[in-house]
SETI-348163 format. One record per residue (C-alpha): residue in three letters; y, x, z. Coordinates in steps of 0.5 Angstrom, whole numbers, padded with zeros to 4 digits, always signed. Each point is the difference from the previous one (the first is absolute). Layout:
N
ALAYXZ ...
end
This chain:
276
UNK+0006-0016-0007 UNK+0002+0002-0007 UNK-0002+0006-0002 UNK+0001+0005-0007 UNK-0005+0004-0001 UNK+0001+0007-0003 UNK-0003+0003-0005 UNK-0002+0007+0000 UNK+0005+0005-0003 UNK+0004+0006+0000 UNK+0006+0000-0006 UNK+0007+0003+0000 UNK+0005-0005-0003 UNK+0006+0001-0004 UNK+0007-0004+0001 UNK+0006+0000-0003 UNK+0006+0003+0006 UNK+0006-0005+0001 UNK+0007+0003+0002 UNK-0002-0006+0006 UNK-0006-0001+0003 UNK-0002-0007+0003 UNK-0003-0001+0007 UNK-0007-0003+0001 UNK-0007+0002-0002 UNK-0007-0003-0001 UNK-0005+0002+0004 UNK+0005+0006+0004 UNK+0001-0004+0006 UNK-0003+0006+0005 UNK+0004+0006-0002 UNK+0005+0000+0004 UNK-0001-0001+0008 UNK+0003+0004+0005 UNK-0003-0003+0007 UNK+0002+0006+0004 UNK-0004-0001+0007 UNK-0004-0006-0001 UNK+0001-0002+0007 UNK+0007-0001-0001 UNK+0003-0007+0000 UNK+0004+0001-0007 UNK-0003+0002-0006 UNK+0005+0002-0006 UNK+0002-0005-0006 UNK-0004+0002-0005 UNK+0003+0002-0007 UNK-0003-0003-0007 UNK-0003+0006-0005 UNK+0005+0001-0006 UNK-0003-0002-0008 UNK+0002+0003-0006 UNK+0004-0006-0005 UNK+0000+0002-0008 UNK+0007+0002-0002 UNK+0003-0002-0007 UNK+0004+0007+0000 UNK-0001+0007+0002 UNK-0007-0002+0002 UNK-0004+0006+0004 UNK-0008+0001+0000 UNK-0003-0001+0008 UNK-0007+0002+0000 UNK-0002-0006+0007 UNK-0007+0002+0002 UNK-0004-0007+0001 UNK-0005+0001+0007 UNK-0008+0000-0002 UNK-0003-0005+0003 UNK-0007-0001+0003 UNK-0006-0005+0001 UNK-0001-0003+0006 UNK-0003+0004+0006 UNK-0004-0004+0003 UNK-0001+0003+0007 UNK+0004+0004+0004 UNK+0003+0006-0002 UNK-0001+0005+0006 UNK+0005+0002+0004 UNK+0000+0008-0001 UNK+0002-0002-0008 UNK+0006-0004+0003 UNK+0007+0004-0001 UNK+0005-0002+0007 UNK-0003-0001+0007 UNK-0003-0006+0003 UNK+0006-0005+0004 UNK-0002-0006+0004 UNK+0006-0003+0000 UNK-0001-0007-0005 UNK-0005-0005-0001 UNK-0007+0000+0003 UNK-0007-0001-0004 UNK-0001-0007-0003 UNK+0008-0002+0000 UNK+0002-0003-0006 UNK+0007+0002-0004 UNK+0004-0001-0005 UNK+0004+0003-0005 UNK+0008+0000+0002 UNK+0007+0002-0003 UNK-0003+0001-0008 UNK+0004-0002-0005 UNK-0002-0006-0004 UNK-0001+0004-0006 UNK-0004+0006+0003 UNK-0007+0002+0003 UNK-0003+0003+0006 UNK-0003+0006-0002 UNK-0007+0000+0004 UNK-0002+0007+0000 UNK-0007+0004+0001 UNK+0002+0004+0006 UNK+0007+0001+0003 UNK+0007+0002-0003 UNK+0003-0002-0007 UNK-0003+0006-0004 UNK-0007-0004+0001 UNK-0003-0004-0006 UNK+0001-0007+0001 UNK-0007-0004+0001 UNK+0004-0008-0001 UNK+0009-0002+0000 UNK+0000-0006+0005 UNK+0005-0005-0001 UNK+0006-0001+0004 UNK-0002-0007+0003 UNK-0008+0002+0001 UNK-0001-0001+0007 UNK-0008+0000+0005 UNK-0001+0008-0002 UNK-0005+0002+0006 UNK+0002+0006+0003 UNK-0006+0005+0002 UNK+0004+0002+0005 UNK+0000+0008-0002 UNK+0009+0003-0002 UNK+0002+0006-0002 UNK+0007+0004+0001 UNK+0002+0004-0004 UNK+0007+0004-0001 UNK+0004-0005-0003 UNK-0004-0006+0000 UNK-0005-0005+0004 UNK-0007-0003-0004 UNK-0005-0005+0003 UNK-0007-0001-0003 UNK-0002-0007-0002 UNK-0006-0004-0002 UNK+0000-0002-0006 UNK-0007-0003-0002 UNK-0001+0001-0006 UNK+0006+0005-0002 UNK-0003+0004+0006 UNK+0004+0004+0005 UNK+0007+0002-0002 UNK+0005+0002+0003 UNK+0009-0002-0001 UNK+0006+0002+0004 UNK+0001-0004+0007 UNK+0007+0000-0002 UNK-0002-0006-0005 UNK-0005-0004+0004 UNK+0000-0004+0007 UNK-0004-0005+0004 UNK+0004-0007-0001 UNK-0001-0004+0006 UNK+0001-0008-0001 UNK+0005-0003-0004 UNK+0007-0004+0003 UNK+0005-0004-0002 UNK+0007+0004+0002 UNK+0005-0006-0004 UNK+0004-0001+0006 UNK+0000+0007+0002 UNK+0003+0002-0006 UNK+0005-0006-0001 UNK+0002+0002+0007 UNK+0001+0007-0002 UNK+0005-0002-0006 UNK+0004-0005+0005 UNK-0004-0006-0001 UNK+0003+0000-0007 UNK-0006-0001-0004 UNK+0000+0006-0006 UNK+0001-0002-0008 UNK+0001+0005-0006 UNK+0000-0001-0007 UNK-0006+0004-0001 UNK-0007+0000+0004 UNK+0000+0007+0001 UNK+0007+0001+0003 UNK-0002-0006+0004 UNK-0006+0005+0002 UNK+0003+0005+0001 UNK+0006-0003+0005 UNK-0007-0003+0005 UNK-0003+0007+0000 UNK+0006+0003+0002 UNK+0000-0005+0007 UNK-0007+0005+0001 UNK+0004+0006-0003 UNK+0005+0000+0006 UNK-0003+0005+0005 UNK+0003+0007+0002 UNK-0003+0006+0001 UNK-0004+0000-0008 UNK+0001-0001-0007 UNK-0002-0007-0001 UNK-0005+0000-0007 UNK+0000-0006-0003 UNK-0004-0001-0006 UNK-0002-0007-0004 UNK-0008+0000+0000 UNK+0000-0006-0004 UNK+0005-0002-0006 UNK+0004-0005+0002 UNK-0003-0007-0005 UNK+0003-0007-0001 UNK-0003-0007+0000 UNK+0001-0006+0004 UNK+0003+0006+0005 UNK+0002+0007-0001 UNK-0004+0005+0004 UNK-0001+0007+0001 UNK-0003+0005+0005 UNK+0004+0006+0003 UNK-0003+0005+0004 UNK+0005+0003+0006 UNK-0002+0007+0003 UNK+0001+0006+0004 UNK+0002-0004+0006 UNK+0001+0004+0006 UNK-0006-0002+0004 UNK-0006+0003+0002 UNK-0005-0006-0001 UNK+0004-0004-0006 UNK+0001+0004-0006 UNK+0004-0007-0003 UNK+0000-0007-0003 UNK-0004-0002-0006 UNK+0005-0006-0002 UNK-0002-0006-0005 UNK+0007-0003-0001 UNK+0000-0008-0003 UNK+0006-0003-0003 UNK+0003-0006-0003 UNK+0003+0000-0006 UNK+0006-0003-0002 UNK+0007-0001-0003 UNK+0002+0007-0002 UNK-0005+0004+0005 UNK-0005+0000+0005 UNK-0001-0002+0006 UNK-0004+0003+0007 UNK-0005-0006+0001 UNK-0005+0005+0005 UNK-0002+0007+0001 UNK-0008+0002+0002 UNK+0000+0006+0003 UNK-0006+0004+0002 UNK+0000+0006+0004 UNK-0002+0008-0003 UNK-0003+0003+0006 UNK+0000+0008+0001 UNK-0007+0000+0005 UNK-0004-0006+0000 UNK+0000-0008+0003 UNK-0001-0004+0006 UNK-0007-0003+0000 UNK+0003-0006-0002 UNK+0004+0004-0006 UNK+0007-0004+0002 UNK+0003+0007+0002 UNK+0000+0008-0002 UNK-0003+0004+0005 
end
C-alpha cells in the first residue's frame, strides 16, 4: 500500500477564478456521497468536486480553504467524539479493502474522524489495496465512513463510497466479446477501446452506472488501462474493477483480454471468490 503523508497545516490559499471551472481534485474524493439508507441495494453516482482554473481574462479572486491536517491517532478514538451513529452494515473486523472508483489523478483523503470537514491523517491511492478494516462504521446525513488500520499511519477514517473488499480476480474476455456479438472490439484510441468494455458492465437498469478510469491507460508491447464500473443495483456487488489489455495495430487497438475483479458492498465468501 502507498501512502502520502500530510504535513500538519492550516492555510487559506488564493486562486484566480475562471469564466469555466474544470472538474476533478486531488485529495477530494469524500465530499460528495449520498447513501440514503445504507440497506438499500443502490447507491447514488457520486459527483466529482469543482476546481478553480486561472483565467487570461476577467479573473476574479476566490479565497479556497485547504483543510487542516493531523498526525496519526495511534489508538482508537472513542465513540462518544464520533459524529453520526454507529451501522452494522458493511465489512467485519479484520476484512481487507481497497480503494474504488477514484480517478487516476486523485487521492482518498483518509481522515481523523467521520465526515469530510475532518482533518486528513494520509491520501490513499486509487489502486491501494489490503487495508484492514476495524470493523467500526459510522453513518452520517449524507454519507458512510468506515475505520481502517493503517499501522504506522494509525486509525483513519474514508468514505465507504470509495472503498470495497475485492474478491478473486476472473478472466471475462469471452463474456465481453460475446456481449458485443462475438465482434472482437477495436478503436483508435486505447481509452476509447476502454470505455466500449466498461460500457458491456455499465449496461444495467435501475442506477446510474459510474464509470471511472483508475489507472491511466499505457502502451508497451500492449495497451493497457484499468476501469472501475460502479453503482450496480445489487445489495452484495458494488461493481466490477476492470484491467483491459489490448493489441495494438494498424490504425488502433484491439481487445485482447479483460480481467475483471469483483468491488463487494459487505464482505466475501471465505474462499474470497464471491461478495457476500
Amino acid at each position: 500500500m502507498r501512502t502520502k503523508r500530510i504535513a500538519p497545516l492550516l492555510v487559506l490559499v488564493m486562486v484566480a477564478a475562471a469564466c469555466g471551472s474544470d472538474s476533478g481534485g486531488v485529495g477530494t474524493a469524500d465530499t460528495t456521497i449520498d447513501v440514503g439508507d445504507p440497506s438499500a441495494s443502490t447507491t447514488t453516482a457520486v459527483a466529482s468536486p469543482t476546481t478553480v482554473e486561472p483565467s487570461p481574462s476577467s479573473p476574479t479572486t476566490t479565497e479556497v480553504p485547504v483543510v487542516a491536517t493531523a498526525d496519526p491517532q495511534l489508538t482508537p478514538i472513542p465513540a462518544a467524539e464520533l459524529a453520526g451513529e454507529d451501522f452494522d452494515i458493511g465489512p467485519l473486523e479484520g476484512t481487507e479493502v481497497g480503494v474504488r472508483s477514484v480517478r487516476f489523478d486523485d487521492t482518498l483523503n483518509a481522515r481523523l474522524m467521520p465526515g469530510s470537514d475532518q482533518p486528513v491523517v494520509v491520501e490513499l491511492d486509487p489502486t491501494d489495496s489490503g487495508l484492514l478494516m476495524t470493523g467500526r462504521k459510522r453513518l452520517l446525513p449524507r454519507s458512510s465512513w468506515w475505520e481502517l488500520d493503517l499501522g504506522a499511519n494509525g486509525f483513519v477514517w474514508a468514505s465507504s463510497a470509495f472503498l470495497a473488499p475485492m474478491a478473486a480476480t476472473r478472466d471475462d474476455t469471452a463474456w465481453v466479446i460475446e456481449r458485443l456479438d462475438g465482434e472482437i472490439p477495436f478503436a483508435t484510441e486505447l481509452d476509447d477501446l476502454g470505455q466500449t468494455v466498461a460500457a458491456v458492465y455499465a449496461d444495467f437498469d435501475g442506477a446510474e452506472p459510474s464509470i471511472v478510469v483508475v489507472v491511466e491507460g499505457s502502451v508497451g508491447d500492449l495497451g493497457e488501462i484499468t476501469i472501475d464500473v460502479s453503482n450496480y443495483p445489487d445489495d452484495a456487488l458494488a461493481g466490477d474493477r476492470l484491467v483491459i489489455f489490448a493489441a495494438p495495430g494498424e490504425g488502433g487497438f484491439g481487445l485482447k483480454s479483460v480481467e475483471a475483479t469483483a468491488l463487494c458492498r459487505r464482505g466475501l465468501t471465505e474462499e474470497g471468490e464471491l461478495c457476500v
